[in-house]
C-alpha positions in Angstrom: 112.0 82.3 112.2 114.0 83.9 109.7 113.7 83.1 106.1 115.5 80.7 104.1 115.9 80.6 100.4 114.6 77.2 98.1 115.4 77.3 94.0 113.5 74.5 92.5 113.5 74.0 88.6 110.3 72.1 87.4 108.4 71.8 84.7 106.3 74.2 85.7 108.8 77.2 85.6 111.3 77.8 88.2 110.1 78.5 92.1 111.5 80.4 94.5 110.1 80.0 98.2 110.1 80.5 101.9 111.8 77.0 102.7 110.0 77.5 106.0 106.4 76.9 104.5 105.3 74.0 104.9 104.4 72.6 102.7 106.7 74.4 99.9 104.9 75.8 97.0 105.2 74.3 93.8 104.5 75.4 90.1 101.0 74.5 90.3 100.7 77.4 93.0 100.3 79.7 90.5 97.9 78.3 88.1 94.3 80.2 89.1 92.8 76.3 88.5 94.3 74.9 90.8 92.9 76.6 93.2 89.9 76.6 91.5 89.7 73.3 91.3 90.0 72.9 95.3 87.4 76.2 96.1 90.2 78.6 96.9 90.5 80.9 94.5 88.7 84.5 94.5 89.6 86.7 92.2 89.5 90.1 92.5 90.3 93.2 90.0 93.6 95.1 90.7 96.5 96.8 88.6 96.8 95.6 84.8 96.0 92.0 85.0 94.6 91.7 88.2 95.2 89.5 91.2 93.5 86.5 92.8 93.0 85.5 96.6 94.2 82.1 97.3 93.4 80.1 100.7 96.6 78.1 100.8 97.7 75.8 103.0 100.0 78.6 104.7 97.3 81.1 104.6 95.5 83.2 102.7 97.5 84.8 99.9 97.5 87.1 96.8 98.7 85.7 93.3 99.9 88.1 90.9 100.6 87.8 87.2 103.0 90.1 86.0 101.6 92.0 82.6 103.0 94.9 80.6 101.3 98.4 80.6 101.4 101.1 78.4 101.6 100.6 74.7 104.2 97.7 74.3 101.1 95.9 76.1 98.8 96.1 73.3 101.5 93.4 71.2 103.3 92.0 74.1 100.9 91.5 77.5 103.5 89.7 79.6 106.8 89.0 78.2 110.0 90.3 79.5 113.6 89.8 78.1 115.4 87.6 79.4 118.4 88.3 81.5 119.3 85.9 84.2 116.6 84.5 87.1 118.7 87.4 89.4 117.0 90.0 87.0 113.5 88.6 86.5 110.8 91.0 88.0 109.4 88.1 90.7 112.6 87.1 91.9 113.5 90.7 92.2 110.0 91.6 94.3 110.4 88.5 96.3 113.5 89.6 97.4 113.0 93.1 98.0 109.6 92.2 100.2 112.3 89.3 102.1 114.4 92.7 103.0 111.8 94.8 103.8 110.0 92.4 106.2 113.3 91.7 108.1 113.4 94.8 108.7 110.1 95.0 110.5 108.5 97.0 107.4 104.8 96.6 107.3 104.8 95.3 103.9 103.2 92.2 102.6 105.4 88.7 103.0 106.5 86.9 100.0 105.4 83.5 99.5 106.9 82.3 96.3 107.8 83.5 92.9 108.2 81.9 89.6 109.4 82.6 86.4 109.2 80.5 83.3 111.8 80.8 80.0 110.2 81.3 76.5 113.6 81.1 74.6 114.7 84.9 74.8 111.6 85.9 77.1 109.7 84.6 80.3 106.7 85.4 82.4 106.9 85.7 85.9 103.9 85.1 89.1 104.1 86.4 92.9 102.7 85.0 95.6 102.0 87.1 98.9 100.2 86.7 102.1 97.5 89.1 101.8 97.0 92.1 104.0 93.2 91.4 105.7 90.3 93.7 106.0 92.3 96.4 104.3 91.5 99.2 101.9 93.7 101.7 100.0 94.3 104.7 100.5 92.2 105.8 97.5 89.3 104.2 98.6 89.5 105.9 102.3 89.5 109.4 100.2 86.8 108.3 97.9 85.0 107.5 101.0 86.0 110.7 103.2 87.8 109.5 105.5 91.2 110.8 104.3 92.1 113.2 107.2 94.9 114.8 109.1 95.7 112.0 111.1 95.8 109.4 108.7 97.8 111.5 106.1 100.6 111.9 109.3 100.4 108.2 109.3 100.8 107.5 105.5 103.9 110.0 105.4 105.4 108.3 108.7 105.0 105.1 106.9 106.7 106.3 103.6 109.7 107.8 105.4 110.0 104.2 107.5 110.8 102.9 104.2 112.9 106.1 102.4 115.2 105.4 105.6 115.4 101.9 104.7 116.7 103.1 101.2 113.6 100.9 99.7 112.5 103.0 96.5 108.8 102.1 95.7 108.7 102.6 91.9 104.7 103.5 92.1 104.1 104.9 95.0 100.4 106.2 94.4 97.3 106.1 96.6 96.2 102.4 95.4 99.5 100.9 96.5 99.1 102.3 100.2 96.8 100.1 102.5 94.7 100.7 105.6 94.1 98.5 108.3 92.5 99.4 111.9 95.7 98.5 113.5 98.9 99.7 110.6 99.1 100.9 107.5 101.3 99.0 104.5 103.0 99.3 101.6 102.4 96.7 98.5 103.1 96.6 94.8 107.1 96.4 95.1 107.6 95.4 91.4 111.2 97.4 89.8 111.6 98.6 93.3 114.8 98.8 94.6 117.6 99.3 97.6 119.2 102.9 97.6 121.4 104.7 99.2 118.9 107.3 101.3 118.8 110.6 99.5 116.7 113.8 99.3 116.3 113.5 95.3 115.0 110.1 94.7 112.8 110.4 97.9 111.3 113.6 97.0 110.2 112.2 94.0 108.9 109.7 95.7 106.9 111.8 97.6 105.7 114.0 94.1 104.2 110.8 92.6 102.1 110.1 95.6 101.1 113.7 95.7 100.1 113.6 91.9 98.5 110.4 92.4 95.7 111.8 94.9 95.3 114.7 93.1 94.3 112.9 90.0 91.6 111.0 92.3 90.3 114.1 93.0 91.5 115.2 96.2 91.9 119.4 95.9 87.7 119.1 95.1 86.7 116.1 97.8 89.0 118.0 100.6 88.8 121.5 101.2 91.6 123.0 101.5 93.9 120.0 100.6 97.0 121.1 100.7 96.9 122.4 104.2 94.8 119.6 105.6 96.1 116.7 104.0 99.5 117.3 102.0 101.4 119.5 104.9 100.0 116.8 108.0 101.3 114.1 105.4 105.0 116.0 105.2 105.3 116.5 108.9 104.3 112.7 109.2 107.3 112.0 106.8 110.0 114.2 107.7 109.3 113.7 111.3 110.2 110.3 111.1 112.6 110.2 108.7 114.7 112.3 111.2 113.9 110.0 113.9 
């Protein structure tokens, strides 16, 4: 069933959902006790602020709260200017994870979004479905089990997207997740469409290379570069000439 679009002002903040669900998220979706409140919440600890598992009534689903990094967080944890509902950073992900799983990307499907005005500011929540029995890719190299074959499959499922034109702003090795049946892609916040090309995707590629060398991998692996990085390349280039 493909997806339709549903804007709904309330006082909550304004939602925007999968018109499908049934029943359509409201504001109250993305208030932790409200799920608290009914024994669905679960909170777990994940990028700035964190994210909570909710058991809603159209599944189980990750709630994120968008907050600031970096310095401006330290006087400003989760405001952004204001420029239109088009350019908050939840209707931008929702829309960006709508593409990606119509195009059969394994990425996680958007639920709802909301964003809510504070004069020249707002604050903006994502709902997902969550991804089960999953770990990153940083925990399967903390755990050694980062190896040729799965590197071939994590640059196979970069390149799916590059050839997409989807531009993952933080591709690192926490944002990668592994099932026993696929691997994903989560975390699209200031992603974008792009035209393919070499530069932005090479760069692409760089961050996730930095990113698993600052978790260590050149001492947990032996050899990392020729076991892990090169398998991970001819994964990628493989498919993105496919």
């Amino acid at each position: 069933m493909m997806m339709q679009e549903q804007i709904r002002a309330e006082a909550g903040g304004t939602v925007l959902c999968d018109a499908t669900l049934a029943p359509a998220p409201d504001a109250h979706w993305f208030d932790p006790a409200y799920w608290r409140e009914r024994g669905a919440l679960h909170a777990l600890d994940g990028g700035r602020g964190g994210v909570a598992v909710i058991d809603t009534p159209a599944g189980a689903g990750v709630l994120r709260h968008y907050h600031r990094g970096g310095l401006v967080a330290r006087f400003n944890r989760d405001r952004y200017v204001w420029t239109g509902a088009d350019g908050t950073r939840s209707f931008a992900e929702f829309r960006l994870l709508a593409r990606a799983v119509a195009l059969g990307l394994p990425a996680p499907a958007p639920v709802a979004a909301r964003y809510r005005r504070h004069g020249l500011f707002y604050t903006a929540d994502l709902i997902t479905r969550r991804i089960e029995h999953a770990r990153t890719l940083a925990q399967c190299l903390a755990a050694g089990r980062l190896d040729a074959d799965l590197a071939r499959e994590t640059g196979a499922l970069v390149a799916r997207f590059h050839r997409a034109g989807i531009w993952h702003a933080d591709l690192n090795a926490h944002n990668v997740l592994v099932t026993g049946e696929a691997l994903y892609l989560i975390d699209f916040d200031r992603g974008e469409l792009r035209t393919p090309a070499e530069g932005w995707q090479l760069a692409n590629l760089a961050r996730l290379h930095r990113s698993l060398l600052k978790l260590g991998a050149a001492k947990l692996i032996p050899g990392f570069q020729a076991a892990v990085w090169e398998p991970l390349l001819y994964g990628y280039e493989r498919t993105l000439g496919a």
